[in-house]
Backbone as CSV, one residue per row, in Angstrom:
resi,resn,N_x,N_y,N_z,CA_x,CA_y,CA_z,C_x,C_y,C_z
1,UNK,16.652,28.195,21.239,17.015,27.193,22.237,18.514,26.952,22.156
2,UNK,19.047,26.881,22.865,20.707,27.081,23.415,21.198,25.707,22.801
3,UNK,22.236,25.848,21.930,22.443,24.281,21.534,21.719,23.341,20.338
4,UNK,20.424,24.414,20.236,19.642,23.578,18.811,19.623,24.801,17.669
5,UNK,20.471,24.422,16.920,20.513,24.540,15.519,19.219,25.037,14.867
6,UNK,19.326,26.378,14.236,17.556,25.816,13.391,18.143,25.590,12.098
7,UNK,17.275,24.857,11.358,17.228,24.436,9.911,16.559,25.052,9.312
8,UNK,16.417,26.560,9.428,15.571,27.499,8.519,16.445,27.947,7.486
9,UNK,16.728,27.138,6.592,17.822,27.869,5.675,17.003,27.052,4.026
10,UNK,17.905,27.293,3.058,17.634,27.430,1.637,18.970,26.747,1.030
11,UNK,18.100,25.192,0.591,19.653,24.599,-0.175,18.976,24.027,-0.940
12,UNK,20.136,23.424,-2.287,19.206,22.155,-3.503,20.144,21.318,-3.399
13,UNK,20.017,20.071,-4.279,20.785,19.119,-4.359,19.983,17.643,-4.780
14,UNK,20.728,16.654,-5.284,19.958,15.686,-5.514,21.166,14.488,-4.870
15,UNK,19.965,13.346,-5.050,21.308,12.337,-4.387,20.207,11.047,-4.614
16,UNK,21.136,10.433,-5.057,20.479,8.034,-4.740,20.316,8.015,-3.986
17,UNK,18.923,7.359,-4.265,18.077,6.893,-2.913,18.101,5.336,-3.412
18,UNK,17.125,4.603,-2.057,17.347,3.273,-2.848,16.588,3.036,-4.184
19,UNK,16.837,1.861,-4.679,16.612,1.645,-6.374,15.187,1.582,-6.534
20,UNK,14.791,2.177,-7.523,15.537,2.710,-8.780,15.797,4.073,-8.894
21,UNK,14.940,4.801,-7.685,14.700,6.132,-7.600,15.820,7.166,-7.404
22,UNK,15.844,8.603,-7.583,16.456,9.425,-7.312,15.591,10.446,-6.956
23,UNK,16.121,11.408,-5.898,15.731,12.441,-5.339,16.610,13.529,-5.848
24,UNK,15.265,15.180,-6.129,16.766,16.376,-6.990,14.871,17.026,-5.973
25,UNK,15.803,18.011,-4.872,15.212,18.315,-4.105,15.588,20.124,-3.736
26,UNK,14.757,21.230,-3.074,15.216,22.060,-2.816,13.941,22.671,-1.989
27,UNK,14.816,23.490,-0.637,14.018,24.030,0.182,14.469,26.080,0.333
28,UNK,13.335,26.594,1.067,13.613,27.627,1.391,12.093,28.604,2.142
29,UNK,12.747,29.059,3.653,12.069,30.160,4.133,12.281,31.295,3.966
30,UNK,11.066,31.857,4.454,10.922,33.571,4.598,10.647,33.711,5.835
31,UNK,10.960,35.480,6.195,9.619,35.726,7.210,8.718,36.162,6.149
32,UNK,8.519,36.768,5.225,7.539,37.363,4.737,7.655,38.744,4.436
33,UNK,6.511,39.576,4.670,6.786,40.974,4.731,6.370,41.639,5.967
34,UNK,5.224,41.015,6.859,4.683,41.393,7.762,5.491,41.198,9.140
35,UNK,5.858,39.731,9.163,6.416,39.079,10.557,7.569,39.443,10.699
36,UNK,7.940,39.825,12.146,9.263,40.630,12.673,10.218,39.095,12.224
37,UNK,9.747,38.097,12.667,10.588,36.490,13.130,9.868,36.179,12.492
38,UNK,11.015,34.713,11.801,10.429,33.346,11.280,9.818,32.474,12.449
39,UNK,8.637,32.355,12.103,8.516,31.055,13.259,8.669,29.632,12.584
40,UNK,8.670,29.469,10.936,8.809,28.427,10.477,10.049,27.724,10.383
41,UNK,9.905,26.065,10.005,11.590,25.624,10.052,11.130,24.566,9.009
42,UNK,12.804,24.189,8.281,12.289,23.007,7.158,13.503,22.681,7.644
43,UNK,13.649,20.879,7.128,14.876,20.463,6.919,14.423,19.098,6.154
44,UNK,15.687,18.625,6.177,15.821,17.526,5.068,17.343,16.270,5.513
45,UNK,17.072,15.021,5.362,18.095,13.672,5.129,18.028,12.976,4.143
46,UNK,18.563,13.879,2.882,18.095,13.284,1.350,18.873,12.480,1.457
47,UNK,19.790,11.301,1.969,20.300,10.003,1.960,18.776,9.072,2.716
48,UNK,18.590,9.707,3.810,17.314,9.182,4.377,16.132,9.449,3.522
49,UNK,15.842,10.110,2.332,14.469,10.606,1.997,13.648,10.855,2.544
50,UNK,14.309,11.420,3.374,13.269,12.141,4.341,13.315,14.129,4.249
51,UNK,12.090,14.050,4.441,12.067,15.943,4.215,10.881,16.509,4.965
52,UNK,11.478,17.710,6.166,10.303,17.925,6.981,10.193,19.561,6.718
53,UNK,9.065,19.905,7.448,8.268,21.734,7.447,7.405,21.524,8.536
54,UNK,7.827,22.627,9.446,7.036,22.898,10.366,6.965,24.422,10.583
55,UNK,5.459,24.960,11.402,4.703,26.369,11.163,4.678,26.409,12.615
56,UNK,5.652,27.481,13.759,5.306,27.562,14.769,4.522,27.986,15.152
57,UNK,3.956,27.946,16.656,2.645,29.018,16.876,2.966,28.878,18.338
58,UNK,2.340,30.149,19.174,2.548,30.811,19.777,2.844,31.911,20.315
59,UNK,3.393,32.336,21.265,4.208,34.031,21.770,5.656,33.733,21.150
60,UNK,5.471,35.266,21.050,6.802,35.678,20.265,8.089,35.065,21.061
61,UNK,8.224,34.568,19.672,9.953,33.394,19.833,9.486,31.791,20.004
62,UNK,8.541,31.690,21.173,8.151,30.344,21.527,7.824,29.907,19.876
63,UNK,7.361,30.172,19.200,7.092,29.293,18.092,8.090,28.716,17.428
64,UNK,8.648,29.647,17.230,10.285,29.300,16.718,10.848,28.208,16.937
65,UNK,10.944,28.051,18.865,11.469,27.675,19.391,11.121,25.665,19.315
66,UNK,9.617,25.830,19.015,8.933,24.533,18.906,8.981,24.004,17.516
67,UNK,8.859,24.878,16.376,9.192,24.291,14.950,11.121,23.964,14.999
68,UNK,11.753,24.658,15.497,13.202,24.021,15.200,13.346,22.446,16.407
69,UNK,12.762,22.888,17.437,12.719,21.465,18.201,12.309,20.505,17.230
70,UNK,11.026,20.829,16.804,10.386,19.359,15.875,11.469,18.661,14.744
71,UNK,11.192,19.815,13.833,12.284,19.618,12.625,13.815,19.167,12.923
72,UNK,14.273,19.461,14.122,15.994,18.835,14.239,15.473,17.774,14.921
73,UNK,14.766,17.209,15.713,14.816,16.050,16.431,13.997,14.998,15.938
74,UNK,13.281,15.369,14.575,12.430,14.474,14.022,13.615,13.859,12.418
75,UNK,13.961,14.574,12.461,15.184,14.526,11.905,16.238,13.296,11.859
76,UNK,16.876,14.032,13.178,17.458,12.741,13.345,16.918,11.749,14.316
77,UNK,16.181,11.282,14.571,15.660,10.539,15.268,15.184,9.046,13.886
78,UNK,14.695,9.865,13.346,13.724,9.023,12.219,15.074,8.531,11.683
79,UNK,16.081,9.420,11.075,16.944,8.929,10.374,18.201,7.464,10.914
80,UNK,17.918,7.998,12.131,18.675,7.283,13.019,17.871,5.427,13.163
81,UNK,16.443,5.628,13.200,15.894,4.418,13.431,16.180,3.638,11.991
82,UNK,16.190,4.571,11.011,16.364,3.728,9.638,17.555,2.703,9.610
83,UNK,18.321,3.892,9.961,19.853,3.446,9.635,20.211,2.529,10.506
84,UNK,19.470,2.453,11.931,19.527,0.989,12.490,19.205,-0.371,12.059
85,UNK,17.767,0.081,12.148,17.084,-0.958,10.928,17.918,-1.749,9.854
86,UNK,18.535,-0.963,9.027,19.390,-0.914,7.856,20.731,-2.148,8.420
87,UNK,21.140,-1.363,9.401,22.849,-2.210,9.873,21.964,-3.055,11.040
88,UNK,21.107,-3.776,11.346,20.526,-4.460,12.106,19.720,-6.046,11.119
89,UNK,19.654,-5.016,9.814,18.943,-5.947,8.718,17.586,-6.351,9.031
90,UNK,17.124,-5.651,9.992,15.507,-5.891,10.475,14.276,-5.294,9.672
91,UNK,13.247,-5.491,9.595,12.277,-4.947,8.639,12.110,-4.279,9.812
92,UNK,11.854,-2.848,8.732,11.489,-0.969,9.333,9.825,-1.050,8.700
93,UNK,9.643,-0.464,9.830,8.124,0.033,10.007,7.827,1.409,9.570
94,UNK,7.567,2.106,8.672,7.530,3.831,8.919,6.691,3.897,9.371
95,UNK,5.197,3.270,9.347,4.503,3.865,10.334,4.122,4.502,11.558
96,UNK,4.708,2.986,11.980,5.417,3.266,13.605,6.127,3.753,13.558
97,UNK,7.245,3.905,13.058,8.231,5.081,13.661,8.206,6.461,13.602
98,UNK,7.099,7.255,12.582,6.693,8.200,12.313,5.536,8.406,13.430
99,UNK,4.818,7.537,13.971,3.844,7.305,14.748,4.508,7.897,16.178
100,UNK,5.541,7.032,16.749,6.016,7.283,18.238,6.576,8.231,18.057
101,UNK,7.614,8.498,16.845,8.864,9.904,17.367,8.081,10.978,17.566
102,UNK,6.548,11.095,16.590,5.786,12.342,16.839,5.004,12.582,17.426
103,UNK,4.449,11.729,18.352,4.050,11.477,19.653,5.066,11.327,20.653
104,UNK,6.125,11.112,20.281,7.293,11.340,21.843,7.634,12.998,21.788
105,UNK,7.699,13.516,20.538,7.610,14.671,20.444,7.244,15.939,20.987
106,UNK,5.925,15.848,20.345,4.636,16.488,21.193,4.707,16.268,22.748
107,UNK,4.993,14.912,23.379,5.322,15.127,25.014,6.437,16.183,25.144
108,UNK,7.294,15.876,24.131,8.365,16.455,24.865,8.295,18.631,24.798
109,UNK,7.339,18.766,23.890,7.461,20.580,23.496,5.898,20.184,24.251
110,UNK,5.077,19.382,24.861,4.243,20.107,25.937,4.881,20.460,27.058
111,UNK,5.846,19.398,27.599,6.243,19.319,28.774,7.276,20.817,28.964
112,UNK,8.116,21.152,27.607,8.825,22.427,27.610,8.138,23.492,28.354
113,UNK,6.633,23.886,27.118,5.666,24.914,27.073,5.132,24.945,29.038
114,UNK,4.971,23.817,29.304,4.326,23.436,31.023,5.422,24.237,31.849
115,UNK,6.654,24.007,31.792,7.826,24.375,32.477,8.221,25.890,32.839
116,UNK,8.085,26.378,31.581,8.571,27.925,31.285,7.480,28.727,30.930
117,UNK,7.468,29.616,31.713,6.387,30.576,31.171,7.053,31.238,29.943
118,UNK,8.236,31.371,29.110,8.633,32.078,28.381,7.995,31.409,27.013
119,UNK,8.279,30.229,27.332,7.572,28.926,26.234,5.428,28.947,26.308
120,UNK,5.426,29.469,27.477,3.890,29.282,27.713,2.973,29.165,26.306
121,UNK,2.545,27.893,25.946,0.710,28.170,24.734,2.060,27.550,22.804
122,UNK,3.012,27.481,23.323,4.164,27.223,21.887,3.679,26.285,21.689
123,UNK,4.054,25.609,19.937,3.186,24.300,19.560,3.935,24.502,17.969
124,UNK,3.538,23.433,17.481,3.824,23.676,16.240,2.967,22.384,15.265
125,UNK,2.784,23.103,14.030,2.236,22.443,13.158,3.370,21.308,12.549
126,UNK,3.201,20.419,11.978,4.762,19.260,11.337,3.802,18.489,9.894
127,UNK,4.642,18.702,8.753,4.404,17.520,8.026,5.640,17.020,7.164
128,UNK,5.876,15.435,7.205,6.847,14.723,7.079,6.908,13.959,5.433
129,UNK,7.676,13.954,4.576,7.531,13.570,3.621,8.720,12.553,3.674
130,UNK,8.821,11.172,3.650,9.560,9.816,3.445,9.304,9.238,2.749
131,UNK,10.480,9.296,1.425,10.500,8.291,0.104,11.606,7.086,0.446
132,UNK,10.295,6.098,0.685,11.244,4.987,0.646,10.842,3.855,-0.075
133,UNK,12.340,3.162,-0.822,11.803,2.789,-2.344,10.687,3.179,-3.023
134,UNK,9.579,2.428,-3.182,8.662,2.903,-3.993,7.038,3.393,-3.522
135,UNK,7.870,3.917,-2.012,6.608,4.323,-1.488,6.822,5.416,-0.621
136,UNK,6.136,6.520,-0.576,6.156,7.885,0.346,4.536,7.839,1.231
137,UNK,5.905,8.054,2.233,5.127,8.269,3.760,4.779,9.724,4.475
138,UNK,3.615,10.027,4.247,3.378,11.098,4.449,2.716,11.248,5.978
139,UNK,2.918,11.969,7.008,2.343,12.204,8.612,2.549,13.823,8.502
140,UNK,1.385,13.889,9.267,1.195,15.645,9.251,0.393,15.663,10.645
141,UNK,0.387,16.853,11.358,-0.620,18.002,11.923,-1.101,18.604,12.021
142,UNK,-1.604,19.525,11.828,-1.680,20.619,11.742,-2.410,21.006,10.232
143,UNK,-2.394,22.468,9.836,-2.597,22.743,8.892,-1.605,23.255,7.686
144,UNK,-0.055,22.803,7.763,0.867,22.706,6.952,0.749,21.789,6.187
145,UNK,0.816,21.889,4.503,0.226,21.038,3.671,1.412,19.938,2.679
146,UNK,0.742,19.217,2.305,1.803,18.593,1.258,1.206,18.155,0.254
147,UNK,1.632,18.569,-1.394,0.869,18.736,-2.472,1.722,17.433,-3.248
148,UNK,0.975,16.637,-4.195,1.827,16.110,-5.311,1.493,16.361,-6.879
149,UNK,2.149,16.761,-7.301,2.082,16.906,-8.546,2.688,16.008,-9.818
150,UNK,1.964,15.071,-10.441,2.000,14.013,-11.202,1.595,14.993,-12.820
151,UNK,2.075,14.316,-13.476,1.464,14.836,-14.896,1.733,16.597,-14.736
152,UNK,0.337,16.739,-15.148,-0.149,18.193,-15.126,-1.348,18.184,-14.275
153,UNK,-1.656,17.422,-13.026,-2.531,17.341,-11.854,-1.644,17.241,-10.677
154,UNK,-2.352,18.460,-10.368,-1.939,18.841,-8.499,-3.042,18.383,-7.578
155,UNK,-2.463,17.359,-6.675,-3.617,16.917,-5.373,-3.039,17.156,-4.244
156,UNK,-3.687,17.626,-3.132,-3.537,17.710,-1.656,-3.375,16.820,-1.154
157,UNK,-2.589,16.340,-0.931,-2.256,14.966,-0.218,-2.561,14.524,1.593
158,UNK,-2.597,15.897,1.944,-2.763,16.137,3.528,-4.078,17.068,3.492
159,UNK,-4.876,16.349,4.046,-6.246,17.131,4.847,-5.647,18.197,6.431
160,UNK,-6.238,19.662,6.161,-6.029,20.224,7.215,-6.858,19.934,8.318
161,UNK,-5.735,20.065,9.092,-6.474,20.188,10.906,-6.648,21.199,11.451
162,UNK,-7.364,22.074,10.617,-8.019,23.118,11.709,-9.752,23.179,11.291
163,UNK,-9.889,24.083,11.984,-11.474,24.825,12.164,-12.030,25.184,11.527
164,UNK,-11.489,25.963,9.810,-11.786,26.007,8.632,-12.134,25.132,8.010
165,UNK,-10.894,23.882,7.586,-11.661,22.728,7.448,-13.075,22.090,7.951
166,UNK,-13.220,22.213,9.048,-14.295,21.447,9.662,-15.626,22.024,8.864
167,UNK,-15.174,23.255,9.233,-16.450,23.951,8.510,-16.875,23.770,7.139
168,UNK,-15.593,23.547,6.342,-15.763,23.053,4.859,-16.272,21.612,4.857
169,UNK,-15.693,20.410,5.502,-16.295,19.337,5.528,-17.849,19.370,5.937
170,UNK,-17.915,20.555,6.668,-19.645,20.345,7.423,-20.702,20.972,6.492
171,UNK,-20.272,21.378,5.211,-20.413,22.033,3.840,-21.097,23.802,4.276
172,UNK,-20.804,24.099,5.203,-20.727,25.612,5.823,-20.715,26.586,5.396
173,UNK,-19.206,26.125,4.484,-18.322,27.205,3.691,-18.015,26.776,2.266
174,UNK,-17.743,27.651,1.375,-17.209,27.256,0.623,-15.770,27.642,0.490
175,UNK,-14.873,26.779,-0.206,-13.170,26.708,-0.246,-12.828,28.129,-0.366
176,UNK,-13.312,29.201,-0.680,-13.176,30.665,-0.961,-13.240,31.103,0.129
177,UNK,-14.685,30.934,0.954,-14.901,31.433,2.261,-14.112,31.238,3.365
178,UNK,-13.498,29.747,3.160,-12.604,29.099,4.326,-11.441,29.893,4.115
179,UNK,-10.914,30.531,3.004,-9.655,30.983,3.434,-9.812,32.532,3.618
180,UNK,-11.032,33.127,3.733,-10.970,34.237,4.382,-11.372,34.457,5.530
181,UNK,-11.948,33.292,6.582,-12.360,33.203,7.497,-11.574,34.031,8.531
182,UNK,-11.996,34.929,9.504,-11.287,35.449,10.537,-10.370,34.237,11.446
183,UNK,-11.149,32.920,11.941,-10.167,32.094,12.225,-9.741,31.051,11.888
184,UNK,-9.631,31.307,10.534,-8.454,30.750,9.426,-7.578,29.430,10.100
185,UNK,-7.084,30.520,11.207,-5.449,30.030,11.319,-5.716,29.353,12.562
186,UNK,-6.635,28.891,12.744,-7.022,28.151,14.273,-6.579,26.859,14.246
187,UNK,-6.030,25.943,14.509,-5.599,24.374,13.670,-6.172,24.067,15.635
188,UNK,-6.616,22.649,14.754,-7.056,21.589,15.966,-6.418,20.443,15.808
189,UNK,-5.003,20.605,16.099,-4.323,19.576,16.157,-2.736,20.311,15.732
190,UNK,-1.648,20.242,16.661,-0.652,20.612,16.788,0.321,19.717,17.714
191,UNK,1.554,19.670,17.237,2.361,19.191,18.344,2.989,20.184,19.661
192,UNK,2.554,20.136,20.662,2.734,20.790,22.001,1.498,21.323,22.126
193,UNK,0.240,21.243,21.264,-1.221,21.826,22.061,-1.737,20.999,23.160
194,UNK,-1.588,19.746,23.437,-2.120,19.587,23.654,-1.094,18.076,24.442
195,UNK,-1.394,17.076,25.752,-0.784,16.261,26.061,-0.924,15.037,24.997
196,UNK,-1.607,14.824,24.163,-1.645,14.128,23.548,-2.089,14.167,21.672
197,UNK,-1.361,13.511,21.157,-1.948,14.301,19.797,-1.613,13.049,18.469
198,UNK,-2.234,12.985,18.370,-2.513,11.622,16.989,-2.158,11.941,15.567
199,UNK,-0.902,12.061,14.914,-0.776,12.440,13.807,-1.462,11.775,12.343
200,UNK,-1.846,11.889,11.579,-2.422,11.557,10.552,-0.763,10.974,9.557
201,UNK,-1.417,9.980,9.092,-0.092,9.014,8.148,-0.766,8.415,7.249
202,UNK,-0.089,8.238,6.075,-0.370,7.766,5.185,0.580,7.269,4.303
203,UNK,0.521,6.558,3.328,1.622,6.041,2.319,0.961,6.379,1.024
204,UNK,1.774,6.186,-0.146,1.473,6.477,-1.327,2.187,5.512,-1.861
205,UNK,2.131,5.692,-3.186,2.796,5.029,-4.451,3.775,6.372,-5.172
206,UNK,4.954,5.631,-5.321,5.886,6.660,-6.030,6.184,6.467,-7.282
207,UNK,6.168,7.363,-8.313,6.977,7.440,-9.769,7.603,8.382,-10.306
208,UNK,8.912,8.079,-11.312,9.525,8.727,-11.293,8.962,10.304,-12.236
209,UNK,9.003,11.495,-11.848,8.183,12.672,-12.428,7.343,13.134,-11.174
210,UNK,7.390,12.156,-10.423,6.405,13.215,-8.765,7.262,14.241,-8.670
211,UNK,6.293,15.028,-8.492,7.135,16.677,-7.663,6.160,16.638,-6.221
212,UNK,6.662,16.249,-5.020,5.845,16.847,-4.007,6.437,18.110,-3.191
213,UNK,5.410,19.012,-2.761,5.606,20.348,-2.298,5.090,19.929,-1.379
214,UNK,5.945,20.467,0.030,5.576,20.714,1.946,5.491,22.480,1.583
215,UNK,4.018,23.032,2.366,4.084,24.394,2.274,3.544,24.357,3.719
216,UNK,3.848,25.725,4.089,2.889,26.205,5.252,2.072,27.290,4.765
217,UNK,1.277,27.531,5.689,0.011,27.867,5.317,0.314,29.280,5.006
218,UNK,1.557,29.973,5.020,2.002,31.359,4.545,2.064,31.399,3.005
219,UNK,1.965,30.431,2.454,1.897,30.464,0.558,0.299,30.004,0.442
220,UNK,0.020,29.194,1.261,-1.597,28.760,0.998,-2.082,29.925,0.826
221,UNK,-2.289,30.335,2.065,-3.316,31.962,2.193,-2.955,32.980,1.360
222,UNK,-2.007,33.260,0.799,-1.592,33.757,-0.229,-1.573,34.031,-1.649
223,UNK,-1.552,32.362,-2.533,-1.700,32.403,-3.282,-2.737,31.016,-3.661
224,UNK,-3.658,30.904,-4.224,-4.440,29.283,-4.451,-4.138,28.508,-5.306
225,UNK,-4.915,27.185,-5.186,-4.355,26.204,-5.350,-4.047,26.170,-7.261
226,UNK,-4.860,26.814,-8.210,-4.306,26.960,-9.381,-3.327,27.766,-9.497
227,UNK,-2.814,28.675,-9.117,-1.684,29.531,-8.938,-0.426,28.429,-8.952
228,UNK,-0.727,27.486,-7.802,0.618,26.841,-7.256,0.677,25.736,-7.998
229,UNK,-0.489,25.181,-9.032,-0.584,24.262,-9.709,0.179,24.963,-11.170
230,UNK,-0.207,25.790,-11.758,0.630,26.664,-12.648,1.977,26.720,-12.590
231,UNK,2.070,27.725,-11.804,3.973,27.711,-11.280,4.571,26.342,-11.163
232,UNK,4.158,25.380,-11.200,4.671,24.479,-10.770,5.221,23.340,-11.999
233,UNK,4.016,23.709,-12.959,3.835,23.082,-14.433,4.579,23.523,-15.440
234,UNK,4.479,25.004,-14.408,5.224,26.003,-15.728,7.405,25.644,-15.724
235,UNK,7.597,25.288,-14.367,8.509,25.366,-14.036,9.375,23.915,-14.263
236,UNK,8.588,23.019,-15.005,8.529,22.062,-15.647,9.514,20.609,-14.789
237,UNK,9.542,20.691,-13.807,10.201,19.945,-12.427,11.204,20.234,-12.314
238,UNK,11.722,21.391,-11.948,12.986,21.718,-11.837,12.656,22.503,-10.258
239,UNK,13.038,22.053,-8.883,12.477,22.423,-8.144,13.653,23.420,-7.677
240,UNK,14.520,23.756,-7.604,15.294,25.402,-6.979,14.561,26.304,-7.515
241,UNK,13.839,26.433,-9.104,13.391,27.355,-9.540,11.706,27.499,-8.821
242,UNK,11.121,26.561,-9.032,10.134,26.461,-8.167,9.339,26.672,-6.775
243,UNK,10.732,26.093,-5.988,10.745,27.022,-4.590,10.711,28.682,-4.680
244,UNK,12.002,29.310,-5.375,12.037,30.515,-5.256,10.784,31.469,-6.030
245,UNK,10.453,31.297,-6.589,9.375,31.575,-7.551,8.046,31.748,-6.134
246,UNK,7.714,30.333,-5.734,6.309,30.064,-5.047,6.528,30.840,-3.854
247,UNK,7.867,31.097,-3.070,8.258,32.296,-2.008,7.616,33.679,-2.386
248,UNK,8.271,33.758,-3.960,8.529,35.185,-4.333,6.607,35.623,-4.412
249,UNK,6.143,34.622,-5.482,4.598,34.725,-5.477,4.002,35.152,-4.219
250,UNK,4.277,34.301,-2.717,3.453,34.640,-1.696,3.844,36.082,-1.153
251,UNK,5.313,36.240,-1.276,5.668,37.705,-0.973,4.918,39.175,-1.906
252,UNK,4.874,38.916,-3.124,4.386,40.029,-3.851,2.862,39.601,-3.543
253,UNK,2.122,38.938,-3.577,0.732,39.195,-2.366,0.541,39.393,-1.451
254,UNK,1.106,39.877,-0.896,1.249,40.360,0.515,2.117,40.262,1.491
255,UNK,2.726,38.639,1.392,3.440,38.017,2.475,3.129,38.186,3.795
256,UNK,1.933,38.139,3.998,1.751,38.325,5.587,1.581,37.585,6.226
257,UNK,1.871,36.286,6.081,2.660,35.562,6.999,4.440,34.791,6.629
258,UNK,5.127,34.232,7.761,6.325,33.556,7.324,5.881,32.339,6.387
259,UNK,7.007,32.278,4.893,6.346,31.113,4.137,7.363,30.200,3.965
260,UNK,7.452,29.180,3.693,8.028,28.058,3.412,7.895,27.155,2.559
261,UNK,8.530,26.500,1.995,8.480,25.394,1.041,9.569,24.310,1.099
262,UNK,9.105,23.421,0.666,9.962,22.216,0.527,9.416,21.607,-0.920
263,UNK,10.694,21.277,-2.120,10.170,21.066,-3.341,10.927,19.694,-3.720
264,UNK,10.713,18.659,-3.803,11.036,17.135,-4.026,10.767,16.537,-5.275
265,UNK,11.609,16.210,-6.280,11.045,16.013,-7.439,12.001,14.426,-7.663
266,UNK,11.055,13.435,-7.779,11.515,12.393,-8.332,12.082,11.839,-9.856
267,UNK,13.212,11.408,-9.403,13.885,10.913,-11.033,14.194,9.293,-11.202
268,UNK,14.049,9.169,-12.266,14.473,7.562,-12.424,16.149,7.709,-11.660
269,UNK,17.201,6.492,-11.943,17.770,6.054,-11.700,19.063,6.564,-11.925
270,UNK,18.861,7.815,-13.111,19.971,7.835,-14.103,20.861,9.007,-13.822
271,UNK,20.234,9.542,-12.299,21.350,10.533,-11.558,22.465,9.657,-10.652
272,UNK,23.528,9.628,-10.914,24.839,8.985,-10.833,25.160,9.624,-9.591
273,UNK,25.136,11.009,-9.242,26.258,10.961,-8.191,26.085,12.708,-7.971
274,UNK,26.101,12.830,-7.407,25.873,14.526,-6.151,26.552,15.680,-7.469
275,UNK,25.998,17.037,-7.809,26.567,17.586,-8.656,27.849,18.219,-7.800
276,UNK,28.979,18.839,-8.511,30.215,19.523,-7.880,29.228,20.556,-6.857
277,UNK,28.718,21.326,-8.240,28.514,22.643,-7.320,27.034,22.956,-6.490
278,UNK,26.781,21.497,-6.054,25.465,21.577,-5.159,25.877,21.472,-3.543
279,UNK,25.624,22.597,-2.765,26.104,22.732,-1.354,25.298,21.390,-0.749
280,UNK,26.218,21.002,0.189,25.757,19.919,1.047,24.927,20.869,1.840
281,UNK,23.189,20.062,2.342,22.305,20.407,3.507,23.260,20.958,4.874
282,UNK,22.796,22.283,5.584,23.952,22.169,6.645,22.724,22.736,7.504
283,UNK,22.884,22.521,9.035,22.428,23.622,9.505,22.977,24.633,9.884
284,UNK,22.342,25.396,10.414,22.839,27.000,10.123,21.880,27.920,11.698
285,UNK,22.564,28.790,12.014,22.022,29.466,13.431,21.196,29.891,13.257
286,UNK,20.323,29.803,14.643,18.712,31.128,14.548,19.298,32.312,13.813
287,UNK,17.920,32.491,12.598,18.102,33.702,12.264,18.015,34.785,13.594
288,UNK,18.328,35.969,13.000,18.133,36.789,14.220,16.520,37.557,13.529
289,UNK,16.048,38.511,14.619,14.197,38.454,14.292,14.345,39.513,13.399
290,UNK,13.582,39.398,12.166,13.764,40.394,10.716,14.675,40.212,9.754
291,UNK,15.267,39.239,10.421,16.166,38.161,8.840,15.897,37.082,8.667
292,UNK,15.992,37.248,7.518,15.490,35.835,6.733,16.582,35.265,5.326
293,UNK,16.212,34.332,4.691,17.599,34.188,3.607,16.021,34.177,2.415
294,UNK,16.678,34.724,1.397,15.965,35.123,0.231,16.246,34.735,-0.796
């Protein structure tokens, strides 16, 4: 899209959030090995604690085109309502505001997809991770996941929205079967499927030692959930190493789909101030189709 930035890129860094917490955070896509194009996008406002991943879907490019829409405009949009909030001194809602921007959203990449046949059937999966003070706000769609890892226990924090699921809730399948299902990758619930679309939200409780992981479903199908619980334990919260690792894992299984991660690891108080040699978040241009950053 002419003018929008994608945020498919690979950075770390940590930074003060409000008290007492600190954020030491790191993201990074693939295409994989199979996919010509990324259709996935991540980004991040670690002053905002905010950190997003989205899994496009659609015809070739349109997906793309709908995960970098989501991710840059959910972005700043959210960040923007904070920081009003903030210099307004008004009590902020995340609910609601996670509620409307992703429902103004979704109007806005149906109404695209309606317009252009080039866009025709585009959509994208979104899940949103917001640490604020001592509580993370989690909203999702789709079947892009977000994991937390406390202690040495990994939980799913986001229930998928697709067709697999259903079948697992309807006790059908078992968790083995669901991820070999032929339509796996069917999600019932996307932003741009549909004119209207109800995101799932939730809040948590935060402490300092959370590691939460945003994946798309290109590391799910790939590798399972003890795999990513391992690597993750093993890597002892140090999340640059973690990201690259859980990429590299889904790639040497196959990589057949584009994968992504987003790796967030909470610290007490006692990170002071941005390291020298940690690159500031930037965005960065559409890859072109068959590149990716590694």
């Amino acid at each position: 899209m002419a003018g929008t930035p994608s945020l498919v890129c690979i950075q770390t860094g940590h930074v003060m959030h409000e008290m007492p917490l600190a954020l030491n955070f790191a993201m990074k896509t693939h295409p994989g090995q199979v996919r010509p194009l990324n259709e996935d996008a991540v980004g991040a406002d670690p002053v905002a604690g905010l950190f997003l991943l989205a899994d496009g879907l659609g015809g070739y490019n349109a997906g793309e085109i709908a995960s970098t829409m989501a991710v840059s405009s959910l972005l700043a949009q959210l960040s923007s309502d904070l920081e009003q909030a903030r210099a307004n001194g008004t009590e902020f809602d995340p609910r609601g505001a996670l509620h409307d921007r992703i429902t103004a959203m979704n109007a806005t990449i149906f109404r695209a997809a309606l317009n252009s046949s080039a866009f025709e059937g585009m959509a994208t999966t979104a899940v949103a991770a917001w640490v604020l003070g001592d509580r993370l706000w989690v909203a999702h769609t789709g079947d892009s996941r977000l994991y937390r890892l406390r202690g040495d226990r990994l939980e799913q924090l986001t229930r998928d929205h697709s067709f697999s699921q259903e079948l697992l809730d309807a006790g059908m399948v078992t968790e083995e079967e669901a991820r070999l299902l032929p339509a796996k990758n069917l999600v019932t619930r996307a932003l741009g499927a549909s004119a209207d679309v109800e995101p799932e939200i939730h809040d948590y409780d935060v402490q300092p030692g959370d590691l939460m992981l945003l994946c798309s479903d290109g590391l799910t199908e790939m590798i399972n959930y003890d795999e990513i619980s391992g690597l993750l334990v093993a890597c002892g919260g140090e999340p640059h190493e973690s990201a690259r690792r859980l990429v590299d894992m889904a790639n040497e299984a196959g990589g057949r789909d584009n994968v992504s991660v987003v790796v967030v690891v909470v610290r007490d108080g006692n990170i002071q101030s941005l390291d020298d040699d940690v690159p500031e978040l930037t965005e960065i241009a559409p890859l072109p189709a068959g590149e990716g950053l590694g």
